[in-house]
C-alpha positions, 0 to 999 in steps of 0.5 A: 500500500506504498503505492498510494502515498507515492501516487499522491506524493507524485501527483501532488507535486505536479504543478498542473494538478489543481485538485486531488480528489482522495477517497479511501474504503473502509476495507483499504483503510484497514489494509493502509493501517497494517502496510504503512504501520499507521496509527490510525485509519483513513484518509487523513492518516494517509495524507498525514503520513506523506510529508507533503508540504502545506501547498501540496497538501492543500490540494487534496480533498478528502471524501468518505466512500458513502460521500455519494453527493461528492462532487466526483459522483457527477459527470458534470463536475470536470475530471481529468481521470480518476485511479482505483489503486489499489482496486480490489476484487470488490470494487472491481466487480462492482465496476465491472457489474454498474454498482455504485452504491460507494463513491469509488466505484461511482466515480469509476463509472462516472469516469466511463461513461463521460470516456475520462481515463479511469485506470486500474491498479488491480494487484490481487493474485493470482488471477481467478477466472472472475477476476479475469472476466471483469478485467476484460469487462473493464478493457473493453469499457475503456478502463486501463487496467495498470497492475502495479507489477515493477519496471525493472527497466528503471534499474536499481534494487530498491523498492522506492524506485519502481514505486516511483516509476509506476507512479510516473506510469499513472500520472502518464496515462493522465497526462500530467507531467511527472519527475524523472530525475533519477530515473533510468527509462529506457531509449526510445527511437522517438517514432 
């Protein structure tokens, strides 16, 4: 559950990213509780424990996942993409089924249905043949399922590194410019 704090450590960098709109469940508020050794659940733990300075903090916004009046649960308030990460079995049965009866899966389908990026980092396995079906639902609804399995292209041996490139990842399929200091990608012929 790394990933999270440095999707949005990331993403709150990034000077062209005005608003980040944070929901956590209440099942990932567990798993973020024992994976980054929090001393409370949430969302605000999540932000707490990212260090992020006071005008990168300033841009998240923080909802409950029963917050269906959310300004991200409606097609008529603007995103630029929205990221289920990680997405459980779950909430990816719920996208891949229509239910949204909890703001995550609401704001993915929202994000569907006006073709806005909705990326998935799915990260349970291995992969059962229902897992499978509705990643391929999903693919074919115009999802992009992104698990987070490590670049190992971006060289080094320390986890920070392809947390960091993957987060990159993400924030490529939305279009927001990201920092690649140290990063090691590899050539491209530029075609």
């Amino acid at each position: 559950m790394e990933l999270p704090r440095t999707l949005l450590r990331a993403a709150a960098a990034s000077p062209v990213v005005e608003t980040i709109h944070l929901v956590v469940t209440a099942g990932a508020s567990q798993v973020l509780r024992h994976e980054l050794d929090l001393t409370k659940p949430g969302a605000a733990a999540l932000v707490e424990s990212a260090g992020l300075p006071g005008n990168e903090a300033a841009k998240i916004a923080v909802h409950s996942d029963r917050e269906l009046d959310a300004p991200l649960a409606s097609g008529s308030y603007r995103l630029d993409g929205t990221v289920v990460l990680p997405c459980s079995g779950s909430t990816l049965a719920c996208l891949a089924t229509g239910v949204s009866d909890r703001l995550v899966p609401r704001a993915g389908i929202v994000a569907l249905k006006e073709r806005w990026p909705l990326i998935l980092g799915f990260r349970e396995t291995p992969l059962s043949l229902v897992h499978l079906e509705n990643l391929r639902r999903m693919a074919y609804s115009g999802a992009i399922v992104l698990p987070p399995i490590p670049a190992f292209y971006v060289g080094g041996g320390n986890l920070a590194r392809f947390l960091e490139a993957y987060a990159l990842r993400v924030l490529d399929h939305l279009a927001i410019p990201g920092r690649r200091d140290d990063l090691r990608w590899p050539q491209t012929s530029g075609a």
